[in-house]
Backbone bond lengths (Angstrom), bond angles and torsions (degrees), N, CA, C in turn:
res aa  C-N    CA-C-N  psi(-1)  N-CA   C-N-CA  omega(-1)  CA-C   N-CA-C  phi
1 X - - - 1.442 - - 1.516 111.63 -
2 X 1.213 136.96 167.92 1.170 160.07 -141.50 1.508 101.74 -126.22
3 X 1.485 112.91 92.41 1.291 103.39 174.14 1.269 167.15 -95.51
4 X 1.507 91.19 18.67 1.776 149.07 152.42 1.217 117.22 -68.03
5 X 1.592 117.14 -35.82 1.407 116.71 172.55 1.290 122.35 -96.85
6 X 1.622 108.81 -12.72 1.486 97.19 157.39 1.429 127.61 -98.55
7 X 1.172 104.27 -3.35 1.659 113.30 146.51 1.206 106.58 -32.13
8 X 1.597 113.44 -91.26 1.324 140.87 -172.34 2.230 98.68 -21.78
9 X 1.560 83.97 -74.13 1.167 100.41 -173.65 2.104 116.63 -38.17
10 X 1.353 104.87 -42.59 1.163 101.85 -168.09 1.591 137.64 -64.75
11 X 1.014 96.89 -0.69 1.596 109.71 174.31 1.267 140.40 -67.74
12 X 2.003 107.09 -2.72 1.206 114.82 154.89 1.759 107.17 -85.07
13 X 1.323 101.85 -39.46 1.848 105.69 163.14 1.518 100.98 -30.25
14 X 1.210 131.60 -104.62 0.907 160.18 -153.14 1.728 90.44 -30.45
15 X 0.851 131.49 -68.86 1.506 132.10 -175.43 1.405 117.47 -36.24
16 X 1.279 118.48 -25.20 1.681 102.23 152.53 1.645 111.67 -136.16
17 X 1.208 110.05 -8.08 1.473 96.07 169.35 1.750 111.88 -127.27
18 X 1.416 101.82 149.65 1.563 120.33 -136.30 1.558 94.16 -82.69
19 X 1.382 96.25 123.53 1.632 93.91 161.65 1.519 130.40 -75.68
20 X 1.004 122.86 15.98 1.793 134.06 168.98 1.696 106.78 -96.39
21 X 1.535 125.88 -15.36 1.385 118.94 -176.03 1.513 101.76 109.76
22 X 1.485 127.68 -35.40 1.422 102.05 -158.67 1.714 92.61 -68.31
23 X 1.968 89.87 -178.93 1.690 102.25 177.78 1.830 93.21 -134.87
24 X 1.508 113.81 83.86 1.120 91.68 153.87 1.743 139.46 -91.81
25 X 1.408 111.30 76.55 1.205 120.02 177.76 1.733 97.10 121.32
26 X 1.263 105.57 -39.23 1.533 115.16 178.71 1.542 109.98 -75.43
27 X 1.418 145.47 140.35 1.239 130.00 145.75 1.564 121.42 -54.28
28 X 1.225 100.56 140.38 1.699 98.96 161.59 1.333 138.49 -86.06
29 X 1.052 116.71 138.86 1.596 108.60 -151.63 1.806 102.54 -109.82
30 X 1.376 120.47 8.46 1.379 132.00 179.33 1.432 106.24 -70.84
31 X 1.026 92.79 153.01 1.712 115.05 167.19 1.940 100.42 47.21
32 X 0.924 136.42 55.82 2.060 140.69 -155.22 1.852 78.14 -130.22
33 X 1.059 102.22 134.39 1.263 129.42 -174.24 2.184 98.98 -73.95
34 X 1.218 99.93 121.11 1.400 93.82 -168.36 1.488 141.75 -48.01
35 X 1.654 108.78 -26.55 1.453 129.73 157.13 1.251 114.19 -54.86
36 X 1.588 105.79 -44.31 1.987 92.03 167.75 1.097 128.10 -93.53
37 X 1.394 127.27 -4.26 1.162 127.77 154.05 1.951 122.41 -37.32
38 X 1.860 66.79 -67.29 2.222 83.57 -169.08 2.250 98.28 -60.57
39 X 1.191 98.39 -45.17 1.482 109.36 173.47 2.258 107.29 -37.07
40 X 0.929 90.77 -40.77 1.418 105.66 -140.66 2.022 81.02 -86.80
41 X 1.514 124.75 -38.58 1.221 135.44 -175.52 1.104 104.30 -79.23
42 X 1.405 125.22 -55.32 1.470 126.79 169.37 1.369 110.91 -24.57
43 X 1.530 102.79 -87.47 1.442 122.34 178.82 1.889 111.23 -28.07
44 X 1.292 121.55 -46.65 1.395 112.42 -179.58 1.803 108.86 -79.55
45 X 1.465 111.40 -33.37 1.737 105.93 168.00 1.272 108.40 -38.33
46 X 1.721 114.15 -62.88 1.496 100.80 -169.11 1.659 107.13 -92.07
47 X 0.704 116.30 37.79 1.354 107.26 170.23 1.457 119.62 68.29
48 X 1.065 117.08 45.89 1.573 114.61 -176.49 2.083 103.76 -122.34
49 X 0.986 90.50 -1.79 1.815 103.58 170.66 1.358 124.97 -106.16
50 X 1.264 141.39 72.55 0.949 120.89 -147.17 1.827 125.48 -80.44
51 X 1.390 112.54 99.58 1.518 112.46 -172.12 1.961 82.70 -153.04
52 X 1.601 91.71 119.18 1.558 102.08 175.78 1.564 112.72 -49.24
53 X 1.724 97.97 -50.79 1.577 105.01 -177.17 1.700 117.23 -61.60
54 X 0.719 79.52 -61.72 1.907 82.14 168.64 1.026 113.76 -45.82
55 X 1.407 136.25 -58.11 1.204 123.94 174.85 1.555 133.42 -68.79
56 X 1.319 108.21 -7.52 1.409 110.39 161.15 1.259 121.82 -66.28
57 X 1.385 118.26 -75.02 1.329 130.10 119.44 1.325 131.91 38.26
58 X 1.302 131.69 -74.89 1.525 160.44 -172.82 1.705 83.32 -105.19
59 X 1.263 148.86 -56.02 1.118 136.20 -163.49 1.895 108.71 -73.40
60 X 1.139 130.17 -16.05 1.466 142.22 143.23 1.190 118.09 -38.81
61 X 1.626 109.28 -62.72 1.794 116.80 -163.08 1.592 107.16 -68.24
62 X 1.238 104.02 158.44 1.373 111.68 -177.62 1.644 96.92 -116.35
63 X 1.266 116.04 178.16 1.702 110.70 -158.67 1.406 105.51 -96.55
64 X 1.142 92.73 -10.92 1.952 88.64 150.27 1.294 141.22 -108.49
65 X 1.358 115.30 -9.61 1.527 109.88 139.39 1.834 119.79 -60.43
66 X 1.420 115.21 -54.55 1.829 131.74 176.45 2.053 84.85 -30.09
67 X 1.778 105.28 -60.01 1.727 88.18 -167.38 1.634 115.53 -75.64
68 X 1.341 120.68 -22.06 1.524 121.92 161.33 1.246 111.50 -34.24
69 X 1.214 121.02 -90.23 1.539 144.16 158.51 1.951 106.02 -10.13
70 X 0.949 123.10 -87.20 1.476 146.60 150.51 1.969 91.30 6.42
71 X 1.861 99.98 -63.42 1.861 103.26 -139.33 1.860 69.03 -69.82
72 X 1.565 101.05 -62.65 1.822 113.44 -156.14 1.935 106.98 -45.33
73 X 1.387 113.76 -50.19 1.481 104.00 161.24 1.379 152.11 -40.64
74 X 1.703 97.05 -38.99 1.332 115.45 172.00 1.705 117.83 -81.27
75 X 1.569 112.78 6.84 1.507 106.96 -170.09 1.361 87.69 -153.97
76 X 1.575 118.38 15.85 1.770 90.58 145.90 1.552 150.84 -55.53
77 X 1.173 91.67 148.30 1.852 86.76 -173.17 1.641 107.71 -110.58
78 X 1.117 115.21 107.46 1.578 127.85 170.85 1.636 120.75 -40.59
């Protein structure tokens, strides 16, 4: 993935979960090893996660934004 474009991309992220790492109430999705990232998006596209929002969400992205997101998540810098 492109990790400039999930930069770009992350700014609906960012609206409830924190770009510094903490999780208040939210998980944090920083520094997640990129296979579980895209793993972890997959799973809510088709519905196998159950969180309405997420799955709307993840049901938008196409699998090359999911790996954008994925490269730019796994190499944030706090």
């Amino acid at each position: 993935g492109d990790a400039e474009y999930g930069e770009y991309l992350s700014a609906e992220c960012t609206a409830c979960h924190l770009k510094d790492g903490t999780a208040n109430g939210i998980p944090s999705i920083t520094n997640w090893p990129e296979e579980d990232f895209v793993a972890a998006l997959h799973a809510y596209k088709v519905k196998l996660r159950p969180h309405p929002v997420m799955q709307m969400m993840a049901g938008r992205l196409s699998n090359e934004e999911i790996a954008a997101l994925a490269a730019y998540y796994a190499t944030i810098q706090n």
